[in-house]
N, CA, C, O and CB atoms as a CASP TS submission, in Angstrom:
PFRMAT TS
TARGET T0000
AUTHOR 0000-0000-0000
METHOD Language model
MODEL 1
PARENT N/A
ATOM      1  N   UNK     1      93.028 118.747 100.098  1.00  0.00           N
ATOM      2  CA  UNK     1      92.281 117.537 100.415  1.00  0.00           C
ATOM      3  C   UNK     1      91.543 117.757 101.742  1.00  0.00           C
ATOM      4  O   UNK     1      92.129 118.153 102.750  1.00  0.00           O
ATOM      5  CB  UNK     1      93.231 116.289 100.494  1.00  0.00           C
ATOM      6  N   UNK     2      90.303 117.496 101.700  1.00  0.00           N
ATOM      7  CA  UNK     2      89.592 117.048 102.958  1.00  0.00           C
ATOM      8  C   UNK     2      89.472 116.074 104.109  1.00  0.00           C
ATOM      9  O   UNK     2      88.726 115.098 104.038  1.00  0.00           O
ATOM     10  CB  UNK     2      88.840 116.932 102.678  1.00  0.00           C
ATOM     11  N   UNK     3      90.040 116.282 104.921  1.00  0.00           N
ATOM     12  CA  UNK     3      89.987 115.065 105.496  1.00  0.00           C
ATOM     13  C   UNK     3      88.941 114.804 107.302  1.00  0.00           C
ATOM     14  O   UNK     3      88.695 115.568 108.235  1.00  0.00           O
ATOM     15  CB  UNK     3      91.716 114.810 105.579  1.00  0.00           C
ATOM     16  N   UNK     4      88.797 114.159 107.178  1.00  0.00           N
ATOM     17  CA  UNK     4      87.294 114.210 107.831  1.00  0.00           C
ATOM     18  C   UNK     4      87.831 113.358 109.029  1.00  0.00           C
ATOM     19  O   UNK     4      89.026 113.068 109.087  1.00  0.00           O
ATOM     20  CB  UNK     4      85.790 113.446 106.825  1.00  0.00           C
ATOM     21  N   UNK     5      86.930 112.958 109.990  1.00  0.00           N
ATOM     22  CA  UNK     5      87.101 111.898 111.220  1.00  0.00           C
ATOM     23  C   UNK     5      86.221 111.104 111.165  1.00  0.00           C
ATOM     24  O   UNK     5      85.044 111.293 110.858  1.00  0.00           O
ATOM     25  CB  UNK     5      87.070 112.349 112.571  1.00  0.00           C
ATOM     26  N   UNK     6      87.062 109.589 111.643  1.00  0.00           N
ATOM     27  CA  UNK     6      86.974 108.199 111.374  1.00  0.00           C
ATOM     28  C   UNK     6      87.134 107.349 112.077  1.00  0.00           C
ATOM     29  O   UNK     6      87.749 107.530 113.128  1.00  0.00           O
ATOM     30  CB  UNK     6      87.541 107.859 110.667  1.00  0.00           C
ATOM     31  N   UNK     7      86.562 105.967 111.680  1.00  0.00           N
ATOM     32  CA  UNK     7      86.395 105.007 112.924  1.00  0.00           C
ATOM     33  C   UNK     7      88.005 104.456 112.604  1.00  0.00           C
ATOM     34  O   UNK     7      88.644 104.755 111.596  1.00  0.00           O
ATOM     35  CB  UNK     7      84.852 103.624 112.848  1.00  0.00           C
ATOM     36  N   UNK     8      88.390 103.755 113.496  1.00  0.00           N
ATOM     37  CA  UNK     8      89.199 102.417 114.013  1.00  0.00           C
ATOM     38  C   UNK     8      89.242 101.484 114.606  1.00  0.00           C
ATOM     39  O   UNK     8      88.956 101.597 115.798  1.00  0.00           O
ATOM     40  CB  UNK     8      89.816 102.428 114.393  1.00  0.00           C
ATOM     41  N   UNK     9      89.493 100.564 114.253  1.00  0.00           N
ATOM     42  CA  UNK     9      89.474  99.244 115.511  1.00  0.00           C
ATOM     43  C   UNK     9      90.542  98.083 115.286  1.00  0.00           C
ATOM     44  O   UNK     9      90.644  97.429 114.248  1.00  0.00           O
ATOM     45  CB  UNK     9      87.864  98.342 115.512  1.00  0.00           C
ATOM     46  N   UNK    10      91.285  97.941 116.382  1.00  0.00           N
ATOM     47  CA  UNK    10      92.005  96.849 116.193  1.00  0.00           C
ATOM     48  C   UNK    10      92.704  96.115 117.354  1.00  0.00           C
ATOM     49  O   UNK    10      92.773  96.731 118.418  1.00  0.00           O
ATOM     50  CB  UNK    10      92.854  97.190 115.320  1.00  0.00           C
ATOM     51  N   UNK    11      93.277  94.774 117.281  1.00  0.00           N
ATOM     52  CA  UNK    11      93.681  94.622 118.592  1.00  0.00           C
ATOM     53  C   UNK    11      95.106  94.306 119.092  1.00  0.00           C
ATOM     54  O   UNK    11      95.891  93.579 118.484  1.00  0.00           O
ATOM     55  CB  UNK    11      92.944  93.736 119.014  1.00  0.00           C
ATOM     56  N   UNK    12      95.364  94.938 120.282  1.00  0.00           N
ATOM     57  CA  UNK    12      96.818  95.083 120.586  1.00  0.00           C
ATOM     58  C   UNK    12      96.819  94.289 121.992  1.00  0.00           C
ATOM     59  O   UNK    12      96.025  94.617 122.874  1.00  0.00           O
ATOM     60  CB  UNK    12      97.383  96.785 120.671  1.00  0.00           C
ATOM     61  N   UNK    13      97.904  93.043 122.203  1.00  0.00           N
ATOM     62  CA  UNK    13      98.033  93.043 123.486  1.00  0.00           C
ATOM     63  C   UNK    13      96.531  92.309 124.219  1.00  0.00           C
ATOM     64  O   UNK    13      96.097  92.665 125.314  1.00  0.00           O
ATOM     65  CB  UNK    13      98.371  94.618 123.874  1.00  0.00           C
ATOM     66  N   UNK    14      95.952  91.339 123.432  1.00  0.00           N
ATOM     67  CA  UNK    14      94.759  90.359 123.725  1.00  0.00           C
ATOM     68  C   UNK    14      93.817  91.478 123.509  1.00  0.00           C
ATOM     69  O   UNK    14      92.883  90.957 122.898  1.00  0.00           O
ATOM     70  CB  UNK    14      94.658  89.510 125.325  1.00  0.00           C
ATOM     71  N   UNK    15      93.546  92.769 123.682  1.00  0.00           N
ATOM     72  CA  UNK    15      92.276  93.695 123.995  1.00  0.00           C
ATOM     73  C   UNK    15      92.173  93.944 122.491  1.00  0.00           C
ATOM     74  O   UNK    15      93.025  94.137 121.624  1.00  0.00           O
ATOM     75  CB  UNK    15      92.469  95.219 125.115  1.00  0.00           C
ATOM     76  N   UNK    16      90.878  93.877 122.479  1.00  0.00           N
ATOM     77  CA  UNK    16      90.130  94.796 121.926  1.00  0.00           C
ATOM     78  C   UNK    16      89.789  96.243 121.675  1.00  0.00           C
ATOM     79  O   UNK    16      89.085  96.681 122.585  1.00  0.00           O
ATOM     80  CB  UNK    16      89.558  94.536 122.195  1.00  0.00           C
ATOM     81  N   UNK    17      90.089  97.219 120.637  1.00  0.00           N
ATOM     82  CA  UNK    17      90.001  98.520 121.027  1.00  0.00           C
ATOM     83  C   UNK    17      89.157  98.917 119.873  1.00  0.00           C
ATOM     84  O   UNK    17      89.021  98.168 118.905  1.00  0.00           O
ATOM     85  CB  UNK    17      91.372  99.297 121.254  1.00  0.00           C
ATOM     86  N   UNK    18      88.606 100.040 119.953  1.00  0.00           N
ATOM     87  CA  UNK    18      87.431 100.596 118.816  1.00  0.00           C
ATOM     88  C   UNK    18      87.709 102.351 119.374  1.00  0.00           C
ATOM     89  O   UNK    18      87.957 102.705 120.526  1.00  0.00           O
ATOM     90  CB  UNK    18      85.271  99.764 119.161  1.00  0.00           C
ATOM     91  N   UNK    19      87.574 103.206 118.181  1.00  0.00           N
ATOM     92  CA  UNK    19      87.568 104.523 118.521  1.00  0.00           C
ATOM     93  C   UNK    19      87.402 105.307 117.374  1.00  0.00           C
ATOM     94  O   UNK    19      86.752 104.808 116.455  1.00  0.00           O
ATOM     95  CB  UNK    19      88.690 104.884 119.209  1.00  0.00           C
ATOM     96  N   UNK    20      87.893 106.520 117.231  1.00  0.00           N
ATOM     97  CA  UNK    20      87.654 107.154 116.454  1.00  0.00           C
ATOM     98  C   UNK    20      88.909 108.340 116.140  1.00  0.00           C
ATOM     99  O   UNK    20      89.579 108.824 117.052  1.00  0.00           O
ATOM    100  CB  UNK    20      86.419 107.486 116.811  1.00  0.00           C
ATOM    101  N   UNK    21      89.112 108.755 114.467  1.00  0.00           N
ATOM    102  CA  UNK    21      90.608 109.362 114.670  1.00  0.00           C
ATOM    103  C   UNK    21      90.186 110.622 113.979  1.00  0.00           C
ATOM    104  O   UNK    21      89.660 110.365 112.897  1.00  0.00           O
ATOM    105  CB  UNK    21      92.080 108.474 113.911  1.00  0.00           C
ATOM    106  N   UNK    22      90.261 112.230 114.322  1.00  0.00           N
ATOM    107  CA  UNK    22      90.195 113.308 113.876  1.00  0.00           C
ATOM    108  C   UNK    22      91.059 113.983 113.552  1.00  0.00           C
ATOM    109  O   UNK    22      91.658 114.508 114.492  1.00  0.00           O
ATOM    110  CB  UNK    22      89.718 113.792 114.368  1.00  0.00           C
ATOM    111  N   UNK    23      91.635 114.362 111.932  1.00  0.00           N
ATOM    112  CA  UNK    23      92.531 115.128 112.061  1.00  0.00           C
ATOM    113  C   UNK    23      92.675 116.419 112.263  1.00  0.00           C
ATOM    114  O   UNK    23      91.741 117.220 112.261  1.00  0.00           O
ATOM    115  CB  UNK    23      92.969 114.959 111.416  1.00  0.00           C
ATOM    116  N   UNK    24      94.081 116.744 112.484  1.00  0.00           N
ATOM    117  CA  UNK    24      94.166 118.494 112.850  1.00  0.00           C
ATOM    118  C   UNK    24      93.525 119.005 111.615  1.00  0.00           C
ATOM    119  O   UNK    24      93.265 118.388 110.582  1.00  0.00           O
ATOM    120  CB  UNK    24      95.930 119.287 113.046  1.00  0.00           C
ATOM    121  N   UNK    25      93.300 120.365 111.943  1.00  0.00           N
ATOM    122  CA  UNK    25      92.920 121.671 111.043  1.00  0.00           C
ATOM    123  C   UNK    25      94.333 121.925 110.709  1.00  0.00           C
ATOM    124  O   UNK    25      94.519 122.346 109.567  1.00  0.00           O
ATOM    125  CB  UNK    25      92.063 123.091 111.843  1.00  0.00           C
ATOM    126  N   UNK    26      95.380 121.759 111.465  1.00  0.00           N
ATOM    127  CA  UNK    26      96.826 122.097 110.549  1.00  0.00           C
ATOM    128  C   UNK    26      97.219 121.446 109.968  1.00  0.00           C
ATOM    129  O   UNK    26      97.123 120.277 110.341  1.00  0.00           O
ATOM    130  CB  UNK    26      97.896 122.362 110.969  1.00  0.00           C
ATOM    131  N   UNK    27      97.941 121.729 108.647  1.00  0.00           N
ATOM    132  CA  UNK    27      98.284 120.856 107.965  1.00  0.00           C
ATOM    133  C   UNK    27     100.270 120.836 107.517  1.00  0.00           C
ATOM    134  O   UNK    27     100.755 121.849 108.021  1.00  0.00           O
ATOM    135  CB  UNK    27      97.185 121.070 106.813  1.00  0.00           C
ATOM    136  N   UNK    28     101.068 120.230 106.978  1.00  0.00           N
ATOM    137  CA  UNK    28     102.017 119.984 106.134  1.00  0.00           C
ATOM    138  C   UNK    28     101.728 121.162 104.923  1.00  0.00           C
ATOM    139  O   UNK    28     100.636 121.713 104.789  1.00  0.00           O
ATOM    140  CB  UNK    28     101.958 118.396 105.700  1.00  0.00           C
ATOM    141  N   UNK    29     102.759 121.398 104.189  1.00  0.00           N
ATOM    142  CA  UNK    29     102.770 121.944 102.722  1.00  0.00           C
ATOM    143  C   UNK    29     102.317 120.902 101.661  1.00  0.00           C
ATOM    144  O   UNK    29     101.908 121.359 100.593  1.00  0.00           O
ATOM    145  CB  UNK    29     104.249 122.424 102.324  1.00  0.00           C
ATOM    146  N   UNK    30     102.341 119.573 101.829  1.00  0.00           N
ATOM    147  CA  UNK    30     102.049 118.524 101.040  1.00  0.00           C
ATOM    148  C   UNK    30     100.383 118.494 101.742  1.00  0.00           C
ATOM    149  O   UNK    30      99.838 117.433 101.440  1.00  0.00           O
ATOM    150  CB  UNK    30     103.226 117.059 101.226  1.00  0.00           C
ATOM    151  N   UNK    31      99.611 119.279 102.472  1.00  0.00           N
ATOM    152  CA  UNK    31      98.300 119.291 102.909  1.00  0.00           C
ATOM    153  C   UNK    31      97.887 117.885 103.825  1.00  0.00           C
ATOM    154  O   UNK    31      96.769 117.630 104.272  1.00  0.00           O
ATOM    155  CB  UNK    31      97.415 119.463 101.586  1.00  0.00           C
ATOM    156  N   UNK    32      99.063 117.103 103.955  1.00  0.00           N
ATOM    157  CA  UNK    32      98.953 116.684 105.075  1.00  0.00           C
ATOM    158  C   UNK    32      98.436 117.181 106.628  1.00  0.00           C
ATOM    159  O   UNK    32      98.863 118.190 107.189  1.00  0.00           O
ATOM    160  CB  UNK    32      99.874 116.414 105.029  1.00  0.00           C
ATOM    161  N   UNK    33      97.357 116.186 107.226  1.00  0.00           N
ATOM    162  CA  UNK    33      97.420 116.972 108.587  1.00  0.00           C
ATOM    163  C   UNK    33      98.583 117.016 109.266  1.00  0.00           C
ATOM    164  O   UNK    33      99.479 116.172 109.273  1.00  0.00           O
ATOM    165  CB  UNK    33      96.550 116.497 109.524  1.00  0.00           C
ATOM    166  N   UNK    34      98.514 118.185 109.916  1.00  0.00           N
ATOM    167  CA  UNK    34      99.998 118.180 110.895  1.00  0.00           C
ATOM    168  C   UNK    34      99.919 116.473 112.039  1.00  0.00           C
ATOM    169  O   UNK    34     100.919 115.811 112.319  1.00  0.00           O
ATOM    170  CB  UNK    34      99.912 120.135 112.309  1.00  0.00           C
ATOM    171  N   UNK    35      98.750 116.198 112.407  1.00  0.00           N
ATOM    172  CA  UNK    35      98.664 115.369 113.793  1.00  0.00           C
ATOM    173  C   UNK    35      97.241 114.699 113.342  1.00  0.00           C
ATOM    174  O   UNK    35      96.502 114.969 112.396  1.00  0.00           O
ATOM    175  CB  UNK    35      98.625 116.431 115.479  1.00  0.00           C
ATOM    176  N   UNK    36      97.124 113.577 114.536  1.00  0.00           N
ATOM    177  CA  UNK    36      95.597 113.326 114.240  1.00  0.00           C
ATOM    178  C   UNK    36      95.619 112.812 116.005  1.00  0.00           C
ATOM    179  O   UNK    36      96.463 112.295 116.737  1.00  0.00           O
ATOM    180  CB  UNK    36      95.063 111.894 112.657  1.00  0.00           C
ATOM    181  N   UNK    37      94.339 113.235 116.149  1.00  0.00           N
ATOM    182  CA  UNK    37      93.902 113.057 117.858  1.00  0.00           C
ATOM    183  C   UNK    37      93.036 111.615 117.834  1.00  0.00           C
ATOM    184  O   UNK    37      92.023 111.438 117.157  1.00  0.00           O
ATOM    185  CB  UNK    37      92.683 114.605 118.565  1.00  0.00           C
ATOM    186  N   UNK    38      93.590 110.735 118.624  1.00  0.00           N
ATOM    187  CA  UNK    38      92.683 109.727 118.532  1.00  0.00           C
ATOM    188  C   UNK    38      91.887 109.386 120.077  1.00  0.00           C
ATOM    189  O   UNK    38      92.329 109.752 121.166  1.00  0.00           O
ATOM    190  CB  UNK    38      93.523 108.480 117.933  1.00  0.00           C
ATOM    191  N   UNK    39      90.779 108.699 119.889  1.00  0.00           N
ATOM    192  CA  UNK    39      90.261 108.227 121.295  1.00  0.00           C
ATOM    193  C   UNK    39      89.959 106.525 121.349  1.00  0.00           C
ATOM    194  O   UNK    39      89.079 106.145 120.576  1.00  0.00           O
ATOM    195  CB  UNK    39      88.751 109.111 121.633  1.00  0.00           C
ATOM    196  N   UNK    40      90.519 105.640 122.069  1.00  0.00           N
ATOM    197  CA  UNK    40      90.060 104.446 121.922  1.00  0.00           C
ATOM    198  C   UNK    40      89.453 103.970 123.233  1.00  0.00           C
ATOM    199  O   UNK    40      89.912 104.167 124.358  1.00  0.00           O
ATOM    200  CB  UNK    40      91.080 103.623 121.425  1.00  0.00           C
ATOM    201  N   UNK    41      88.130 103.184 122.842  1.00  0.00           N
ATOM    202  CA  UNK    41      87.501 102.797 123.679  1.00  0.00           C
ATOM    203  C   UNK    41      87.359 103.684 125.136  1.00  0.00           C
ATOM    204  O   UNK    41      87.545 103.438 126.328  1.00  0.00           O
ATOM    205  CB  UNK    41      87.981 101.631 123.724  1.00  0.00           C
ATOM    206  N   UNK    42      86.854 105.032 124.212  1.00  0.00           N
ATOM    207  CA  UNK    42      86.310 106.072 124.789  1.00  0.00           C
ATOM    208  C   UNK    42      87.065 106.710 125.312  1.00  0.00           C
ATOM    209  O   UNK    42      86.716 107.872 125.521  1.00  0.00           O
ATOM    210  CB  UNK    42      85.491 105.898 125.494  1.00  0.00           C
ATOM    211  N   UNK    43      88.079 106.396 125.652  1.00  0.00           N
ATOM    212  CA  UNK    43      89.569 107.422 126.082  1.00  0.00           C
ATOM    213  C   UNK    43      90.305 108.170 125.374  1.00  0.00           C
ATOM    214  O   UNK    43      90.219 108.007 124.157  1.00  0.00           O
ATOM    215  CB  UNK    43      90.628 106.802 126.499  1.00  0.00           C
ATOM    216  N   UNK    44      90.995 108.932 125.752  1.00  0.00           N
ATOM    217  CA  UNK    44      91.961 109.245 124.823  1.00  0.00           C
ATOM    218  C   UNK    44      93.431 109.008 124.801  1.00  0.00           C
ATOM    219  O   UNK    44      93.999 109.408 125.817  1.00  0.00           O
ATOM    220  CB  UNK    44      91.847 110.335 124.709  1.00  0.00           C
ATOM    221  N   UNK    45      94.076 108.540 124.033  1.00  0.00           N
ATOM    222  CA  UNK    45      95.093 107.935 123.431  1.00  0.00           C
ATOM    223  C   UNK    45      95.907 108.660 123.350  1.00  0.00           C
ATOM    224  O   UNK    45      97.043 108.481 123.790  1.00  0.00           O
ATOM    225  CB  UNK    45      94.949 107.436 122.417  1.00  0.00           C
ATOM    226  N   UNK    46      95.378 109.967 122.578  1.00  0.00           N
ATOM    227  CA  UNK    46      96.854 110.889 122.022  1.00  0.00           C
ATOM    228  C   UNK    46      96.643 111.612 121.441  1.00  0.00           C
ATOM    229  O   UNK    46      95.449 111.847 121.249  1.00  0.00           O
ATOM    230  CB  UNK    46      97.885 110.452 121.284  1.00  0.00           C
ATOM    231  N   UNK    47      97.621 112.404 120.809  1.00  0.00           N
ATOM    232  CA  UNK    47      97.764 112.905 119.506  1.00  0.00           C
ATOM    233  C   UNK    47      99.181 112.641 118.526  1.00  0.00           C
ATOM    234  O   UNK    47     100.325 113.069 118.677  1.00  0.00           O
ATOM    235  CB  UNK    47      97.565 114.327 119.731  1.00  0.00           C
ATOM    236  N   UNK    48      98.581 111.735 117.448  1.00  0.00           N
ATOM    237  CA  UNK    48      99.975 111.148 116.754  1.00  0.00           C
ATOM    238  C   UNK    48     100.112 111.876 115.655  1.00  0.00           C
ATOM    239  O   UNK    48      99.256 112.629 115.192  1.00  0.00           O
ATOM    240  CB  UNK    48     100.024 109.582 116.316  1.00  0.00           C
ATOM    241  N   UNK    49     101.333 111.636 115.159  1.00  0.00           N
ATOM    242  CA  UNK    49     102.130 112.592 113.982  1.00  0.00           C
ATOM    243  C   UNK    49     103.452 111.852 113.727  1.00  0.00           C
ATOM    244  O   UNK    49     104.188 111.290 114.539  1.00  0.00           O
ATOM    245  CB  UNK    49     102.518 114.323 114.532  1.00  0.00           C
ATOM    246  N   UNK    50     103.603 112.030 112.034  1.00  0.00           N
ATOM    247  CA  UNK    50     104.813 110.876 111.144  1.00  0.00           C
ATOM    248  C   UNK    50     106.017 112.027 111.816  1.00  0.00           C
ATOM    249  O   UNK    50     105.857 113.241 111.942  1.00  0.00           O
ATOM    250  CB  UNK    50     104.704 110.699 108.654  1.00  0.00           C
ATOM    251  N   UNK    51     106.714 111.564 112.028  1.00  0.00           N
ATOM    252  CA  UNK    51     108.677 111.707 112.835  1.00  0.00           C
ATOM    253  C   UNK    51     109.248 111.115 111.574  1.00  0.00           C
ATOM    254  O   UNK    51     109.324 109.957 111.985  1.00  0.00           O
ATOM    255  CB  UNK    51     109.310 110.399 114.700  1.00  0.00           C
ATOM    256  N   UNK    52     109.557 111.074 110.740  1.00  0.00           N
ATOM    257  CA  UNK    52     110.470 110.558 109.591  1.00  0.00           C
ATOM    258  C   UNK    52     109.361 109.596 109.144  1.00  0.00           C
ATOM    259  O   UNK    52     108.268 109.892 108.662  1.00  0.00           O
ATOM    260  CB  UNK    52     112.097 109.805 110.025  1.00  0.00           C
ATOM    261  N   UNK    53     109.990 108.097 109.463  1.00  0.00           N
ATOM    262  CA  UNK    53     109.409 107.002 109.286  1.00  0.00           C
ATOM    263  C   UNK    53     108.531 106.631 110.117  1.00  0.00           C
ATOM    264  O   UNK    53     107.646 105.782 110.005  1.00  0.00           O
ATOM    265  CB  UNK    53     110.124 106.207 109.170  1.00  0.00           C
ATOM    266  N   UNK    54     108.843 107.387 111.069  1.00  0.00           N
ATOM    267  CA  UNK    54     107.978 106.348 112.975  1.00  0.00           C
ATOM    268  C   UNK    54     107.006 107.902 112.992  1.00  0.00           C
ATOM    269  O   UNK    54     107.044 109.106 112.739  1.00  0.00           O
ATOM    270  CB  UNK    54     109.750 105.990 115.420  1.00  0.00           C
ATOM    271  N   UNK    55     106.044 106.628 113.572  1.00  0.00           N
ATOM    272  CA  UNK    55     104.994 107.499 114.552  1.00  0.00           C
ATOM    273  C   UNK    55     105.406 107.666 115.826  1.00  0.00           C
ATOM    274  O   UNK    55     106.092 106.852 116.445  1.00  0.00           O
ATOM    275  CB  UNK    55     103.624 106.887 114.731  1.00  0.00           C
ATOM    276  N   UNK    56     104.843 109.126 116.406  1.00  0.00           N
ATOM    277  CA  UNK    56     104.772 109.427 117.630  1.00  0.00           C
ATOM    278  C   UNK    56     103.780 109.722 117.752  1.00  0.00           C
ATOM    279  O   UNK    56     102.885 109.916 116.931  1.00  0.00           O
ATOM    280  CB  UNK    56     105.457 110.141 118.097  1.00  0.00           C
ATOM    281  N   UNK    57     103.841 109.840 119.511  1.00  0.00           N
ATOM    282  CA  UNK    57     102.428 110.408 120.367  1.00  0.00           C
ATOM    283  C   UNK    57     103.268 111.061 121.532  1.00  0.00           C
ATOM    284  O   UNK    57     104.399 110.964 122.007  1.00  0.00           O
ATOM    285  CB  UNK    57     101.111 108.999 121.038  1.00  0.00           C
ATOM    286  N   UNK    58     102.054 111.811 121.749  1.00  0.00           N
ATOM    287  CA  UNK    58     102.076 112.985 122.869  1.00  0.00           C
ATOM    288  C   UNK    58     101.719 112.234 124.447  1.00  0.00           C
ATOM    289  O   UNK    58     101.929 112.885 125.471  1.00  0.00           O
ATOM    290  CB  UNK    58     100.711 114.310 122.416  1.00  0.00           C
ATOM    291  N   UNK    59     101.358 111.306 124.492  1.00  0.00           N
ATOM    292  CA  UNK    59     100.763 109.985 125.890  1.00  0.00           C
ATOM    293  C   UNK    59     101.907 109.348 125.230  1.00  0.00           C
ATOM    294  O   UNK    59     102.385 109.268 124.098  1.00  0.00           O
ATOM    295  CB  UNK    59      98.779 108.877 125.940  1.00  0.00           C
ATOM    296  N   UNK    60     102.253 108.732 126.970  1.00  0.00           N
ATOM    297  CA  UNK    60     102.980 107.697 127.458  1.00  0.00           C
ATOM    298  C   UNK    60     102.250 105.900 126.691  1.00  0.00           C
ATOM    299  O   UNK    60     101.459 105.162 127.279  1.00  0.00           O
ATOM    300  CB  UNK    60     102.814 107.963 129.351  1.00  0.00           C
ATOM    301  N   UNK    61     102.776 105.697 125.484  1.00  0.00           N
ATOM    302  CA  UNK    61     102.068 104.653 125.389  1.00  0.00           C
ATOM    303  C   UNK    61     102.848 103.349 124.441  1.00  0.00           C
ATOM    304  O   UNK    61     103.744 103.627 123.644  1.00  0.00           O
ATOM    305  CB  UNK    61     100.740 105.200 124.836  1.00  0.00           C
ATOM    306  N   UNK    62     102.532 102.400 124.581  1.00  0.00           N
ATOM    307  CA  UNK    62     103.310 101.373 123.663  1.00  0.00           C
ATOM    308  C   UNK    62     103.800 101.833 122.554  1.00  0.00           C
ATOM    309  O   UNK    62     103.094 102.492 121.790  1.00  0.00           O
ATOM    310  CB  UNK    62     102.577 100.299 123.238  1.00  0.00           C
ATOM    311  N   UNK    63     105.314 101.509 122.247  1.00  0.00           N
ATOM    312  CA  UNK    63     105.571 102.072 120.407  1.00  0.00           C
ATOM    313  C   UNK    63     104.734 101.073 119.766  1.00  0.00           C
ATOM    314  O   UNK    63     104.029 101.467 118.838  1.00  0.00           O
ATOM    315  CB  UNK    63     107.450 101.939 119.583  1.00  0.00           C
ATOM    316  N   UNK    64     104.695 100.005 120.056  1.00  0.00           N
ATOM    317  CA  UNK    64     104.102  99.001 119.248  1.00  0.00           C
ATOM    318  C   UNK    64     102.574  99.111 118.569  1.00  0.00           C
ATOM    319  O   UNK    64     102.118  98.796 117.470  1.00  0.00           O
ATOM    320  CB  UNK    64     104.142  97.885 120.088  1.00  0.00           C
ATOM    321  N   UNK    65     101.961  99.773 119.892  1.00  0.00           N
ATOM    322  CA  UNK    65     100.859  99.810 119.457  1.00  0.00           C
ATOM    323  C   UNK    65     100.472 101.195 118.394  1.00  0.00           C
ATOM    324  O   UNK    65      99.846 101.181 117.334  1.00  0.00           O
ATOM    325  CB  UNK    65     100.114  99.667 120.666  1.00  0.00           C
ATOM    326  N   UNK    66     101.018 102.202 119.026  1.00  0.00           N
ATOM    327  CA  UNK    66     101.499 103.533 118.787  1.00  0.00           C
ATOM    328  C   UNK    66     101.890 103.635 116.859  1.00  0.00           C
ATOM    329  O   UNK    66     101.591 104.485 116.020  1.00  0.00           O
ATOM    330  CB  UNK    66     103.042 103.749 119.970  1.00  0.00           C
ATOM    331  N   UNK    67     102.664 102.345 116.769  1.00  0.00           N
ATOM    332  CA  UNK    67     103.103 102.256 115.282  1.00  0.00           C
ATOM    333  C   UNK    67     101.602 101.192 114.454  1.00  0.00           C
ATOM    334  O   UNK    67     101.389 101.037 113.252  1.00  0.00           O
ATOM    335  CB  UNK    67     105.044 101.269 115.236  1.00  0.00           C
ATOM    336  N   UNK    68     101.036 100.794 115.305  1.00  0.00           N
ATOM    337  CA  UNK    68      99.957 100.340 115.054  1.00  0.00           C
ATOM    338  C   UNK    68      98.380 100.905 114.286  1.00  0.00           C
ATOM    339  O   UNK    68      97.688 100.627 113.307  1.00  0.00           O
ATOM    340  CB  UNK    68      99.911 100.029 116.098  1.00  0.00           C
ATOM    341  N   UNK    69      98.381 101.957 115.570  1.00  0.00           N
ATOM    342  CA  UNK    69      97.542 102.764 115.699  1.00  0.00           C
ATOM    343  C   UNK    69      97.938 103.906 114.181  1.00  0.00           C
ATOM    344  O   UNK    69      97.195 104.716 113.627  1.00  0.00           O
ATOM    345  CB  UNK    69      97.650 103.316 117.337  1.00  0.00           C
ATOM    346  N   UNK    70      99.340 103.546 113.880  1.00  0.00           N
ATOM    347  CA  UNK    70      99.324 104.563 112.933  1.00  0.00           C
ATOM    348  C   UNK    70      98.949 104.592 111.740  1.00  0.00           C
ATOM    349  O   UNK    70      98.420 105.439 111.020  1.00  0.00           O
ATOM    350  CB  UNK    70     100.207 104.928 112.817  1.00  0.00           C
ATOM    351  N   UNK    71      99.456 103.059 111.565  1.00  0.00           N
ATOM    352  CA  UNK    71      99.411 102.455 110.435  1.00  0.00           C
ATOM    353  C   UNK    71      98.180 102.394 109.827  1.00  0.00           C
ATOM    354  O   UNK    71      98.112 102.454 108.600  1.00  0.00           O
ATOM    355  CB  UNK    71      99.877 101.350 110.553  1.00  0.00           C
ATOM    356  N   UNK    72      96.832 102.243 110.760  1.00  0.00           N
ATOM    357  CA  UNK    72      95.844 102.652 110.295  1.00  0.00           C
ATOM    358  C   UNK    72      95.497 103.258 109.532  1.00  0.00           C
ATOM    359  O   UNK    72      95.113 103.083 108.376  1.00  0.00           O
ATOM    360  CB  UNK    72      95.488 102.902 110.710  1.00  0.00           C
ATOM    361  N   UNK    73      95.725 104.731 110.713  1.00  0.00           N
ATOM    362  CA  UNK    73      95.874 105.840 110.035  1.00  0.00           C
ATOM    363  C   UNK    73      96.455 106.224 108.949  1.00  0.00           C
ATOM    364  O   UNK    73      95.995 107.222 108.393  1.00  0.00           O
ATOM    365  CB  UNK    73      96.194 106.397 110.579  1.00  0.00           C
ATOM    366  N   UNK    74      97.550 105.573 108.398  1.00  0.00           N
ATOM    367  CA  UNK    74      97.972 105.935 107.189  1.00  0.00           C
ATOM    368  C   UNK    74      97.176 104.875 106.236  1.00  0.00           C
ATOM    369  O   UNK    74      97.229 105.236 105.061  1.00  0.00           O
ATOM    370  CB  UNK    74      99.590 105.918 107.109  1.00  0.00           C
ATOM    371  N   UNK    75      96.693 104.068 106.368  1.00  0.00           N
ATOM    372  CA  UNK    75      95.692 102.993 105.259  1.00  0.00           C
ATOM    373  C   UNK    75      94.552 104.060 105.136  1.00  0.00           C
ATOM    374  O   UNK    75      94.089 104.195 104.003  1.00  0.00           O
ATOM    375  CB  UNK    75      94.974 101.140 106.032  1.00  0.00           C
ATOM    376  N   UNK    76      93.996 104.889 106.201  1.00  0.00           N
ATOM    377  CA  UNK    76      93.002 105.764 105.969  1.00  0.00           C
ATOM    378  C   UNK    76      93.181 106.864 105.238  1.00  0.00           C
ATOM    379  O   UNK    76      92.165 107.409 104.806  1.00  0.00           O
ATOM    380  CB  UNK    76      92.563 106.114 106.961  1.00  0.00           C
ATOM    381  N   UNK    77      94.106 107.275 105.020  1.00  0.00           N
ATOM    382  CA  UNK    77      94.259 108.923 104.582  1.00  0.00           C
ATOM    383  C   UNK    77      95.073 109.056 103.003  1.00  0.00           C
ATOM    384  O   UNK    77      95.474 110.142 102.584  1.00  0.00           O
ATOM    385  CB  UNK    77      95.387 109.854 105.957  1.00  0.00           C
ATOM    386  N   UNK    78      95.239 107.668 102.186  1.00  0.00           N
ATOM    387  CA  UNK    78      95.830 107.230 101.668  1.00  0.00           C
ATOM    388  C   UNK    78      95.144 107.497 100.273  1.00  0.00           C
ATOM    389  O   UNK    78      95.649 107.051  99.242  1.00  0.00           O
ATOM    390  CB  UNK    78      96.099 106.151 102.211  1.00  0.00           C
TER
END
């Protein structure tokens, strides 16, 4: 599967955020990406990746949002 880079937007915590999510060139045996690097509202965020059930990231950042931000991501790649 191909998987390409994509917008996001959603809001955590009153703010507003908009960005964009690229996945790795590595992948899982199921061709999953290994990670996906995201940037919101022009920053960068991270790089997240499924831990069992939970998302992680590589930045110090809310789980909440963090499980947020993922969830996206998994509505996208779906």
């Amino acid at each position: 599967m191909n998987y390409k880079t994509f917008d996001i937007a959603l809001e955590y915590d009153g703010i507003q955020y908009q960005g964009w999510v690229t996945p790795s060139d590595e992948h899982h045996a199921n061709g999953m990406p290994r990670s996906f690097h995201v940037v919101l509202n022009e920053t960068m965020f991270g790089n997240l990746s499924k831990s069992g059930d939970n998302w992680v990231i590589d930045q110090q950042r809310p789980a909440p949002m963090v499980e947020q931000v993922g969830k996206l991501i998994q509505s996208q790649i779906k």
